[in-house]
NUKOL-813359 format. One line per field, with one value per atom (N, C-alpha, C, O): x, y, z; residue in one letter. Coordinates in steps of 0.2 Angstrom, whole numbers. Layout:
BEGIN
X	(X:...) $
Y	(Y:...) $
Z	(Z:...) $
resn	(A:...) $
// end
This chain:
BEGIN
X	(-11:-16:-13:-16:-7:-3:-3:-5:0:3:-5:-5:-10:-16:-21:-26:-16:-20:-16:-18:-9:-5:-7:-5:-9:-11:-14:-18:-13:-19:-26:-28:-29:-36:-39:-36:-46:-47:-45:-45:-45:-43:-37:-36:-31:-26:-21:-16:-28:-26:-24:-27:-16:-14:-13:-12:-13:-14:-9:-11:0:4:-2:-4:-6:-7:-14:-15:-16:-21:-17:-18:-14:-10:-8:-8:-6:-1:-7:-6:-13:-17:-22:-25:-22:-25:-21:-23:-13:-10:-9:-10:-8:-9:-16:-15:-20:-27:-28:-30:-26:-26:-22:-24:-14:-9:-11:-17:-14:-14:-18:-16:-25:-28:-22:-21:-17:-14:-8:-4:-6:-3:-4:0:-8:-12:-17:-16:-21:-24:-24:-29:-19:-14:-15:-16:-14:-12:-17:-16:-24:-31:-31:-34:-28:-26:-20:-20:-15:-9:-11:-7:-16:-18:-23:-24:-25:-32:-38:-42:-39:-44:-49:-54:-47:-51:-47:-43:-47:-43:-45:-42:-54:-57:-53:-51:-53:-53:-54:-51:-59:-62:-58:-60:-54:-50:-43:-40:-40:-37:-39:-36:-46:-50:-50:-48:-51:-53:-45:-44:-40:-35:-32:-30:-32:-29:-35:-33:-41:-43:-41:-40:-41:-37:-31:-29:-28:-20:-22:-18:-26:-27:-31:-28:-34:-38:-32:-32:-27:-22:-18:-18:-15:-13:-15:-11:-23:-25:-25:-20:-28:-27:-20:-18:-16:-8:-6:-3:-8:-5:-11:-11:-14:-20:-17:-14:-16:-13:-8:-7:-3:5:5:8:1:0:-2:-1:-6:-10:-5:-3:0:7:9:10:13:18:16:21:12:9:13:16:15:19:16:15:15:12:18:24:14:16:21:27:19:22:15:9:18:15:14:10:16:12:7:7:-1:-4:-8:-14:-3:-5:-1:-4:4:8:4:4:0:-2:-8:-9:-12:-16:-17:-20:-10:-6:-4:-7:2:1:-6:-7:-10:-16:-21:-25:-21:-24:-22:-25:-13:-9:-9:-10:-9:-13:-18:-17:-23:-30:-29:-31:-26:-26:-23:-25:-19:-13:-18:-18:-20:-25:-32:-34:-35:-40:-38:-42:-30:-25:-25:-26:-23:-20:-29:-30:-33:-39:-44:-48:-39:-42:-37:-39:-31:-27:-24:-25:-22:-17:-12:-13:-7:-2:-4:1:-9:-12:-10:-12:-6:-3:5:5:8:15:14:20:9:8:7:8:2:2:7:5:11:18:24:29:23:29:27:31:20:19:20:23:18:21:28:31:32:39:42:46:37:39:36:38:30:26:34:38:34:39:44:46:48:53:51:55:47:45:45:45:45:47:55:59:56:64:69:73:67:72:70:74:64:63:68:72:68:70:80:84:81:90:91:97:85:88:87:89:85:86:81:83:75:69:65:60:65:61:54:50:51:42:39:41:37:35:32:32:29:26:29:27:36:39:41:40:45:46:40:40:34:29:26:21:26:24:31:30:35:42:40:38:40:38:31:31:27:22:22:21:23:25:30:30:35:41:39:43:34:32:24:21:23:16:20:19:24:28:32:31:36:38:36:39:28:25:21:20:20:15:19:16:24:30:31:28:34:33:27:27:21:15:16:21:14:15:18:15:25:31:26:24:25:23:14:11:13:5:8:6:12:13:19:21:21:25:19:19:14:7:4:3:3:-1:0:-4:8:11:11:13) $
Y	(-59:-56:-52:-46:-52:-49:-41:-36:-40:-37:-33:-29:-34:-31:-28:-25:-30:-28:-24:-22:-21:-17:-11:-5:-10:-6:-1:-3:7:11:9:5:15:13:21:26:21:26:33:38:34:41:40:43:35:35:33:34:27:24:18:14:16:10:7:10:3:-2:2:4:4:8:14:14:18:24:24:27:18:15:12:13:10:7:13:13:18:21:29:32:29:33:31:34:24:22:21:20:21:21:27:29:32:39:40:40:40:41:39:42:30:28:29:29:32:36:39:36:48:52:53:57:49:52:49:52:43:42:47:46:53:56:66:69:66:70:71:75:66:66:68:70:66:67:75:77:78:85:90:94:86:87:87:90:81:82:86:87:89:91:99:103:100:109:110:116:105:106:108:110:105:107:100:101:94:90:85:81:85:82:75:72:74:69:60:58:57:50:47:43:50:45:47:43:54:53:49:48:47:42:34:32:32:28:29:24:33:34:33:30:36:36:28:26:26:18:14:9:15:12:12:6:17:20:18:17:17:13:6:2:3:-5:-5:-10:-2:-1:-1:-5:4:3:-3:-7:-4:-9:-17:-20:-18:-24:-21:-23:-17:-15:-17:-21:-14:-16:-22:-24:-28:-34:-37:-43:-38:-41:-38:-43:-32:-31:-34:-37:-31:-33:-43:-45:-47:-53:-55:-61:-51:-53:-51:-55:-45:-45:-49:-53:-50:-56:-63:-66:-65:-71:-75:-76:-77:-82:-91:-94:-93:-98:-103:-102:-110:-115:-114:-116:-110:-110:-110:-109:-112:-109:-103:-101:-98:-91:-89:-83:-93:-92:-96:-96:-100:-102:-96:-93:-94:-87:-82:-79:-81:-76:-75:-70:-81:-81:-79:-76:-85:-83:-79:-78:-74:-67:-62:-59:-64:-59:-60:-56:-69:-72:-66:-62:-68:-65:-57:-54:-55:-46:-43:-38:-47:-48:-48:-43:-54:-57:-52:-51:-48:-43:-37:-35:-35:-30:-30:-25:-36:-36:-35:-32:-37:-37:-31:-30:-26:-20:-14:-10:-17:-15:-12:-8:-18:-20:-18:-15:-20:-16:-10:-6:-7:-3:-1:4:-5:-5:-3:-2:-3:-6:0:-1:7:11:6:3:5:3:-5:-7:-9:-14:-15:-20:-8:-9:-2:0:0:4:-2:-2:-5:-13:-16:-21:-17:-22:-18:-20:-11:-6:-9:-12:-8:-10:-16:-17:-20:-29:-30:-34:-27:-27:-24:-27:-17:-13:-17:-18:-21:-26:-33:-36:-33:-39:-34:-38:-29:-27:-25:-26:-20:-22:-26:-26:-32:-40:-39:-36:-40:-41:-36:-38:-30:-22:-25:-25:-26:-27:-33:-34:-39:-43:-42:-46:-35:-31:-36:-40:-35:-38:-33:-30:-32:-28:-28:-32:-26:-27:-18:-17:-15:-9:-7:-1:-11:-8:-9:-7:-12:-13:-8:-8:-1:5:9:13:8:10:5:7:1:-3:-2:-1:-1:0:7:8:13:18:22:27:18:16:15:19:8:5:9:10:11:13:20:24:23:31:30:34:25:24:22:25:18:15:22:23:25:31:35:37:39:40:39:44:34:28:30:34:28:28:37:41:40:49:52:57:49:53:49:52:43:42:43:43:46:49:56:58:59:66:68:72:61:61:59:63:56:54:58:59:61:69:76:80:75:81:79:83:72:71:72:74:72:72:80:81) $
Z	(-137:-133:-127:-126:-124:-120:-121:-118:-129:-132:-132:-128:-134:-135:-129:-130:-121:-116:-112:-107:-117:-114:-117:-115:-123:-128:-125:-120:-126:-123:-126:-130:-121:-123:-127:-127:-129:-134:-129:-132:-125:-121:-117:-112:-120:-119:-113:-112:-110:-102:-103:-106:-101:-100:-92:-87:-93:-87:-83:-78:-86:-80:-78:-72:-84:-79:-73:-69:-76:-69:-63:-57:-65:-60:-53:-47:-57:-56:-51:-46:-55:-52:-46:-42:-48:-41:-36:-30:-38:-30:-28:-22:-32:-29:-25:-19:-26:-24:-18:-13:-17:-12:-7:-1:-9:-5:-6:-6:-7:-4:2:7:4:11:19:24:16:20:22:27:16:17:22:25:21:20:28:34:26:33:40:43:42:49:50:55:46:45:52:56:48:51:60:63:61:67:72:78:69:68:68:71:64:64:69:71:71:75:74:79:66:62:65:69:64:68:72:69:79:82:86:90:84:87:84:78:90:89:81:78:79:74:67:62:66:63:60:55:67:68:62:58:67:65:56:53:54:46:42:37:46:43:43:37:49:51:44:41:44:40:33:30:30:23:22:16:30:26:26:23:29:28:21:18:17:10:4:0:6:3:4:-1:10:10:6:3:7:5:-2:-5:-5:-13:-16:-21:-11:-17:-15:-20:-9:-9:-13:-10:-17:-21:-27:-30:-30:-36:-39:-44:-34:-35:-37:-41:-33:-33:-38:-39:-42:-49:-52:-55:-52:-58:-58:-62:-49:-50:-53:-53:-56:-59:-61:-55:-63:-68:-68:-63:-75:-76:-74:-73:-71:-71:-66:-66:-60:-53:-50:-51:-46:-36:-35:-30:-39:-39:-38:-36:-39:-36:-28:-26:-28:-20:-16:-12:-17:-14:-14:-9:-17:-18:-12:-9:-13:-10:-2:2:-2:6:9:15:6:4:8:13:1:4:9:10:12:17:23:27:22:29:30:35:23:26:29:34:25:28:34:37:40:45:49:55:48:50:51:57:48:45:51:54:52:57:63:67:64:71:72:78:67:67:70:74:65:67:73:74:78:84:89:95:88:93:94:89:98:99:95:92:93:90:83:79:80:74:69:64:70:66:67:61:69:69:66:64:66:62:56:52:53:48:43:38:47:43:43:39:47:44:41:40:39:34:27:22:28:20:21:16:26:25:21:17:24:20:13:9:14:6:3:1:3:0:-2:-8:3:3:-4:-7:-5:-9:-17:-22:-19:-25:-25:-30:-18:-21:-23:-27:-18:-20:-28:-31:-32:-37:-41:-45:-39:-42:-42:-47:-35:-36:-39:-40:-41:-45:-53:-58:-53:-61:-65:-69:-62:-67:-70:-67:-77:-82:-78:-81:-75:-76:-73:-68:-76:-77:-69:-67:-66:-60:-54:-49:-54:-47:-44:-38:-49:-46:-43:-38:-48:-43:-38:-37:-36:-31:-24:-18:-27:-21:-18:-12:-23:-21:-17:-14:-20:-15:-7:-3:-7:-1:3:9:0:5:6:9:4:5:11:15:11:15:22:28:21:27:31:37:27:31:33:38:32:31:37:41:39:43:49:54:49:55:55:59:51:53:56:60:55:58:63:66:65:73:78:83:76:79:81:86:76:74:82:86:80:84:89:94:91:100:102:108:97:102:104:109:97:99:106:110:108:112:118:122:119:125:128:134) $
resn	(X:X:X:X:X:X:X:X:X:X:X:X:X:X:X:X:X:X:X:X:X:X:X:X:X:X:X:X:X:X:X:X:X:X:X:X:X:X:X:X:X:X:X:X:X:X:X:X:X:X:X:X:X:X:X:X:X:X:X:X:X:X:X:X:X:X:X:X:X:X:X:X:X:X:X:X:X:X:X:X:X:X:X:X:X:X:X:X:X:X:X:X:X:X:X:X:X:X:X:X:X:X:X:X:X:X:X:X:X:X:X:X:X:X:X:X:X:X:X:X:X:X:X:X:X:X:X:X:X:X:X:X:X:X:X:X:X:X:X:X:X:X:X:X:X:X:X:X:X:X:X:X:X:X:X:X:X:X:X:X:X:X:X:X:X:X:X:X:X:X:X:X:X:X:X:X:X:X:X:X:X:X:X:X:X:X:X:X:X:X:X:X:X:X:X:X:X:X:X:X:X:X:X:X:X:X:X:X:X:X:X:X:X:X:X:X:X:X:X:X:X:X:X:X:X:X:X:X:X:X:X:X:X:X:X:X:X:X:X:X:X:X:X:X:X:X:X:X:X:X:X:X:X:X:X:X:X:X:X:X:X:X:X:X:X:X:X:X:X:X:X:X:X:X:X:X:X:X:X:X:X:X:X:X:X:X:X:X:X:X:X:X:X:X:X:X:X:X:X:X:X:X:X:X:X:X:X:X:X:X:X:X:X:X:X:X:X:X:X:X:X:X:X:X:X:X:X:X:X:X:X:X:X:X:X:X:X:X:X:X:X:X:X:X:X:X:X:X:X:X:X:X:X:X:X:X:X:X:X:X:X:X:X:X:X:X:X:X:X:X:X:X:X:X:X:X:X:X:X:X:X:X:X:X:X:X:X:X:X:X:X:X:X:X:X:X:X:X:X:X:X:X:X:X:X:X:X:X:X:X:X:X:X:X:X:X:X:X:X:X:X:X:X:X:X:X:X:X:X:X:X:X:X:X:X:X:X:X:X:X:X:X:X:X:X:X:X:X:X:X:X:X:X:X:X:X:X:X:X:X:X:X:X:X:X:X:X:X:X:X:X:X:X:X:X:X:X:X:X:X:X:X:X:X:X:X:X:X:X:X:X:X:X:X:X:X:X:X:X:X:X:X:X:X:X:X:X:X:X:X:X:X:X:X:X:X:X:X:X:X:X:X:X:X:X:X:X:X:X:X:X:X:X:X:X:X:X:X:X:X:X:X:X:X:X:X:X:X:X:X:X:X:X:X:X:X:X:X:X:X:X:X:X:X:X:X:X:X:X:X:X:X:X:X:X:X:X:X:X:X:X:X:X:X:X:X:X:X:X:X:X:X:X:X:X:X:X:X:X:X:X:X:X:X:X:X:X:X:X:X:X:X:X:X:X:X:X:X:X:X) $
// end
């Protein structure tokens, strides 16, 4: 059955290249967007707002997927999981409501990122950890370079 869900499909989509195009889509407004504020094209508040939202969409997307890869039967895998994605969530409404909430949620990219490389330097075959690392670790820098970038513009 395994073998039969990794198979393309009749226009040639495999679970990597979904995988793989929903993380770009959902990184790209996080990459991008700041720009808007940065040129002067839109420099209201609420672009911020859309952005900081965008990266929690991201963020809860990839700690929910990655969660579903890591599976493994006849473990604890999915109580982790759950917890995991409880603890995002929770981080996420934190980040939502405070101040802080671009610098909170660019270190959770940081530690999500951290949980496929452990996997990556312990040389584990599974096809999406380089994209899930390269994800994570391109949002987190990312996250932390605009911030830097927006509170040098403001000043």
């Amino acid at each position: 059955m395994l073998t039969k869900v990794m198979t393309e499909d009749k226009y040639g989509f495999t679970p990597q290249t979904s995988y793989a195009a929903i993380s770009v889509a959902l990184l790209l407004p996080l990459l991008i967007w700041p720009i808007q504020m940065v040129s002067g094209i839109n420099d209201s508040g609420d672009i911020l707002n859309i952005w900081l939202i965008s990266a929690c969409v991201l963020l809860l997307a990839a700690a929910t997927a990655d969660s579903i890869l890591i599976y493994r039967p006849d473990s604890l895998s999915p109580l982790f999981a759950a917890i995991w994605i409880l603890l995002t969530g929770l981080a996420i409404s934190v980040a939502l409501r405070g101040d802080i909430g671009i610098l909170l949620i660019a270190t959770l990219f940081g530690l999500h990122s951290l949980r496929a490389a452990y996997k990556l330097w312990r040389n584990e075959k599974q096809w999406w950890l380089w994209w899930a690392w390269g994800r994570d670790t391109t949002a987190a820098i990312s996250m932390f370079g605009w911030q830097v970038v927006l509170r040098a513009g403001s000043n």
